[in-house]
C-alpha positions as CSV (number, residue, x, y, z in Angstrom):
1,X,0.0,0.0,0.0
2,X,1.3,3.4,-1.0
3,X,2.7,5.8,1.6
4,X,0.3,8.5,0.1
5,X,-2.9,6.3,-0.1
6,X,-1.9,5.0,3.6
7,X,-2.0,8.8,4.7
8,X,-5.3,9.4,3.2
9,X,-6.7,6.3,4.7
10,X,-5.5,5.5,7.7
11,X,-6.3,8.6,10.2
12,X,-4.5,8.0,13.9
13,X,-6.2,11.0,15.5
14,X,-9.5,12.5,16.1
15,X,-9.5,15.4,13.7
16,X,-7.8,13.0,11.4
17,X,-10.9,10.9,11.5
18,X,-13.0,13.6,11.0
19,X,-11.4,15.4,8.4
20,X,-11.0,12.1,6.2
21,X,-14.7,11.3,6.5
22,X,-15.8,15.0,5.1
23,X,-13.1,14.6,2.8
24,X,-13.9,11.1,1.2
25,X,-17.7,11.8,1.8
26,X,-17.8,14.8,-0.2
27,X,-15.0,13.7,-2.8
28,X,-17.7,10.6,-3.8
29,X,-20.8,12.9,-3.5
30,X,-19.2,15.2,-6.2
31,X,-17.7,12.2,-8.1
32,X,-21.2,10.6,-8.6
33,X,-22.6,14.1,-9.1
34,X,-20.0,14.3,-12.4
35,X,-21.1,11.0,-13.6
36,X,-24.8,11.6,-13.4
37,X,-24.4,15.5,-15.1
38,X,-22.4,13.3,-18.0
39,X,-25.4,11.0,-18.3
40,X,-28.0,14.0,-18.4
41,X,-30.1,12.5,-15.3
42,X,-28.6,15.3,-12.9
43,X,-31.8,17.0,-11.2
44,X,-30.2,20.7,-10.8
45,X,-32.9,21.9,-8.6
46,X,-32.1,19.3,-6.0
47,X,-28.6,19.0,-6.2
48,X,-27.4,19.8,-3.0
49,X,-30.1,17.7,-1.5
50,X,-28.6,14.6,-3.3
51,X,-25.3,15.3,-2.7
52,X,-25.9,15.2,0.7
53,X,-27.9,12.0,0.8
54,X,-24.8,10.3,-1.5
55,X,-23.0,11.7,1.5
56,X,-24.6,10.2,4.1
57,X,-25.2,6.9,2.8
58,X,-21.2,6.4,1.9
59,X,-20.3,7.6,5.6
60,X,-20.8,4.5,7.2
61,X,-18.9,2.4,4.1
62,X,-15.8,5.2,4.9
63,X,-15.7,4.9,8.2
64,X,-15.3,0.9,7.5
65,X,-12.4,1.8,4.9
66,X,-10.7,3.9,7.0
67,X,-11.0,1.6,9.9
68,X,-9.9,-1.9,8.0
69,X,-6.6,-0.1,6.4
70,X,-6.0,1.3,9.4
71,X,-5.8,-2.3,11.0
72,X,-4.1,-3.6,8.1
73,X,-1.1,-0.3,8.6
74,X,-1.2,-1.7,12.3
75,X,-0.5,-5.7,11.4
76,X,1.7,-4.6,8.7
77,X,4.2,-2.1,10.8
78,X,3.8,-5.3,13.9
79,X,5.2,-7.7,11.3
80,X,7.8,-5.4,10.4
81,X,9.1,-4.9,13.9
82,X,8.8,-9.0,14.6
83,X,10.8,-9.1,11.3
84,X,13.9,-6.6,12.3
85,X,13.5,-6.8,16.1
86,X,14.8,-8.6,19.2
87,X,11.2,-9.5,20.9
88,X,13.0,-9.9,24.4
89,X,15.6,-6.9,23.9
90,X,13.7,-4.5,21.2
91,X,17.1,-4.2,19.2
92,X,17.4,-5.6,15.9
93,X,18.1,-9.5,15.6
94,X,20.8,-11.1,13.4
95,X,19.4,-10.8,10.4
96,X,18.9,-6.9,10.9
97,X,21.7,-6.6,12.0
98,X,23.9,-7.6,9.4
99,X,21.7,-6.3,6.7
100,X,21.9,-3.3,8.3
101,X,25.7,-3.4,8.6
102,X,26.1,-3.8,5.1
103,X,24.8,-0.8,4.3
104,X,26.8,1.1,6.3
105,X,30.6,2.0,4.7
106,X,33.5,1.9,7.0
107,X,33.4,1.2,10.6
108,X,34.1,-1.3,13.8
109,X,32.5,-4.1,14.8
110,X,32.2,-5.3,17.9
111,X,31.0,-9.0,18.9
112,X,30.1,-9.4,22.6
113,X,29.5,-12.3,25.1
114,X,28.2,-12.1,28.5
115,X,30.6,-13.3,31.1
116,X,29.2,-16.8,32.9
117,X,25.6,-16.0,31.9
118,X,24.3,-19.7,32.2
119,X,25.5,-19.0,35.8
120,X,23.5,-16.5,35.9
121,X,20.3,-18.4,34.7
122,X,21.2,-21.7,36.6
123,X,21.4,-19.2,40.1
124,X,18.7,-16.8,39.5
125,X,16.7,-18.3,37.3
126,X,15.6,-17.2,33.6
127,X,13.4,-14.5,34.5
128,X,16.5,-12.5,36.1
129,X,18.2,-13.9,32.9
130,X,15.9,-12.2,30.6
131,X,16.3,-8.7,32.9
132,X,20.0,-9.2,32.4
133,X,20.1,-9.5,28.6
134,X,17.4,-6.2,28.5
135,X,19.8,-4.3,30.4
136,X,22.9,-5.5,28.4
137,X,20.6,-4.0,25.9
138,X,20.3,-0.9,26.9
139,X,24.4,-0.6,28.3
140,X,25.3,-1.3,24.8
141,X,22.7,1.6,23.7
142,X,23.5,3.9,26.1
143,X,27.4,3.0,25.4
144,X,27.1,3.7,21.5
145,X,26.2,6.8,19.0
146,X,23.4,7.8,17.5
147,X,23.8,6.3,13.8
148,X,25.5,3.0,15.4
149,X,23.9,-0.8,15.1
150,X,23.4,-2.5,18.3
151,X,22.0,-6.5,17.8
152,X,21.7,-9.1,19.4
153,X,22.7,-12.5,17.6
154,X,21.4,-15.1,19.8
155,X,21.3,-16.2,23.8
156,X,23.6,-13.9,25.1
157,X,25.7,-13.0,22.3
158,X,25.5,-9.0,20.9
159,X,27.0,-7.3,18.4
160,X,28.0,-3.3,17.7
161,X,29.0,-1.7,14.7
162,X,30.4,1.1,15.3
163,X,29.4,3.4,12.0
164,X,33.1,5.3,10.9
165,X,34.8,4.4,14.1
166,X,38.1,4.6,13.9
167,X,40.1,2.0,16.2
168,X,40.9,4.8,19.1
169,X,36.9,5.1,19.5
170,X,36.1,1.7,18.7
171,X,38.7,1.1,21.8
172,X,37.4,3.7,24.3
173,X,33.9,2.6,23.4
174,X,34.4,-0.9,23.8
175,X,35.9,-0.7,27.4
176,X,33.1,1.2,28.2
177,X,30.9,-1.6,27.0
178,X,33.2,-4.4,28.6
179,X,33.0,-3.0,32.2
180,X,29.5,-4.7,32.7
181,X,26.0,-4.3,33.7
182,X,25.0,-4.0,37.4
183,X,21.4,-6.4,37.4
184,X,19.0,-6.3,40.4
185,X,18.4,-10.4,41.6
186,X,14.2,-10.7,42.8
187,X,16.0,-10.8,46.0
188,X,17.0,-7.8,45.9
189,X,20.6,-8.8,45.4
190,X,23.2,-7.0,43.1
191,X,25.5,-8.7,40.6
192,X,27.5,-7.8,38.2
193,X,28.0,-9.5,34.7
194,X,30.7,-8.5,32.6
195,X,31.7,-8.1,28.9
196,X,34.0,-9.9,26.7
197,X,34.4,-7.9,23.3
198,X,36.0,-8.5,20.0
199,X,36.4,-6.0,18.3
200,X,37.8,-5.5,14.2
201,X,37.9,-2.4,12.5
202,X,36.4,-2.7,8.3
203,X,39.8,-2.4,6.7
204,X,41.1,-5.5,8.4
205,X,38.6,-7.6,6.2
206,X,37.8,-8.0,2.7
207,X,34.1,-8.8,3.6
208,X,31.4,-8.8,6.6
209,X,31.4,-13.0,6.8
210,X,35.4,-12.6,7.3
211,X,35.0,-9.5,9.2
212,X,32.8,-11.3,11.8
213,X,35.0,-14.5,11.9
214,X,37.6,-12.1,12.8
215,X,35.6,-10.3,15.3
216,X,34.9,-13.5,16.8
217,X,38.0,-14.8,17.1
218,X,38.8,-11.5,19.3
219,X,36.1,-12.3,21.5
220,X,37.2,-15.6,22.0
221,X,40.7,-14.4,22.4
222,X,39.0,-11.9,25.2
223,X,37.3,-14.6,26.9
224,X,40.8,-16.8,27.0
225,X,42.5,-13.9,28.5
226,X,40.3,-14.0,31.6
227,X,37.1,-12.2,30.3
228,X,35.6,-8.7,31.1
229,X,37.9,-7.2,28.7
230,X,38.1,-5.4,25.2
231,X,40.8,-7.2,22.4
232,X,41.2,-5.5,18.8
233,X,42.8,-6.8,16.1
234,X,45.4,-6.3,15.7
235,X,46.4,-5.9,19.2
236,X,50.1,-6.0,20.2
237,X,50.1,-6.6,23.6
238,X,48.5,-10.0,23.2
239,X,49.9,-11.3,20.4
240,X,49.9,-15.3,21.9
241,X,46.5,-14.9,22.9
242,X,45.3,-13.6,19.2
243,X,48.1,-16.3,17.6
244,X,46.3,-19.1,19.3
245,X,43.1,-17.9,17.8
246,X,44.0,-17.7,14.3
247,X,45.4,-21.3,14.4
């Protein structure tokens, strides 16, 4: 459905209701008005009577119109966000994600992993689980740019691409994002779960499938190291830790 024919049609205010309704009421009164002067049966001396009749017999069949696309914009722009969306998180899911990162020129990514999360679950339970992953969520949100992609890829596995990032920001904004996320327990406990980040900048790949292998093999790298850290590639000061990952 057009954009424009979606505006005319599917009001999402009062005044929006009532101004469609005079508008398609009196747009088909004059239509059938033209159409019966072309034909010669127009009565001129009642013409304003019929025109109003026309119009009140088509309000009810309006209102209808206007309510089923209006529905039909509602299901439609659900689907979408159950298409692009993380339904636990609200940020975009894998697939987004990566279509979303190839659209994007240069840049860093950054592949994520929540530190001993299945501890997490097997201690507190799933529900505190799920309150950890929406508040990883929202640190890696509140940690990036506007104009940045923030997905998650599965369980508790994220992903940022940072949008023309150079390495120093990718690196100051990845510690950020490696320093954790501070979850209330239903006990009213506080824990901590850290970060383990990857992180690769665009030139350092000839494509997003190596570009993420490599991303991933930082994480990994990061996780080997003794978590709750940031490693780029390249990164000097590990070099065993990364050489044991690209073997």
């Amino acid at each position: 459905m057009s954009h424009y024919l979606t505006y005319l049609l599917a009001p999402f205010s009062l005044i929006g209701w009532v101004l469609r309704l005079i508008f398609w009421s009196l747009a088909i009164a004059a239509i059938t008005l033209a159409v019966e002067y072309s034909l010669g049966i127009l009565d001129p001396v009642h013409t304003f009577e019929h025109a109003g009749l026309i119009a009140a017999i088509t309000a009810p069949l309006t209102l209808l119109v206007m309510w089923l696309t209006q529905y039909l914009v509602t299901i439609q722009n659900k689907l979408t966000v159950l298409a692009h969306r993380d339904p636990l998180t609200g940020i975009y899911n894998r697939r987004a994600f990566f279509e979303a990162m190839e659209s994007v020129g240069d840049g860093t990514v950054l592949m994520i992993d929540a530190d001993h999360f299945k501890q997490v679950n097997d201690t507190y339970g799933h529900a505190v689980g799920d309150r950890a992953l929406e508040q990883i969520a929202m640190h890696l949100q509140s940690s990036t740019r506007a104009g940045d992609i923030v997905g998650r890829l599965g369980g508790e596995e994220f992903a940022v691409f940072l949008a023309g990032a150079d390495e120093e920001r990718a690196r100051s904004a990845g510690q950020r994002i490696a320093e954790g996320v501070a979850i209330s327990t239903d006990s009213d406990e506080n824990i901590c779960i850290t970060l383990s980040v990857g992180g690769v900048h665009t030139r350092h790949a000839e494509n997003v499938t190596s570009l993420v292998n490599l991303a991933d093999k930082m994480l990994y790298a990061a996780k080997n190291e003794g978590r709750s850290r940031l490693v780029m590639w390249p990164e000097s000061s590990r070099p065993n830790a990364i050489e044991r990952q690209l073997t």
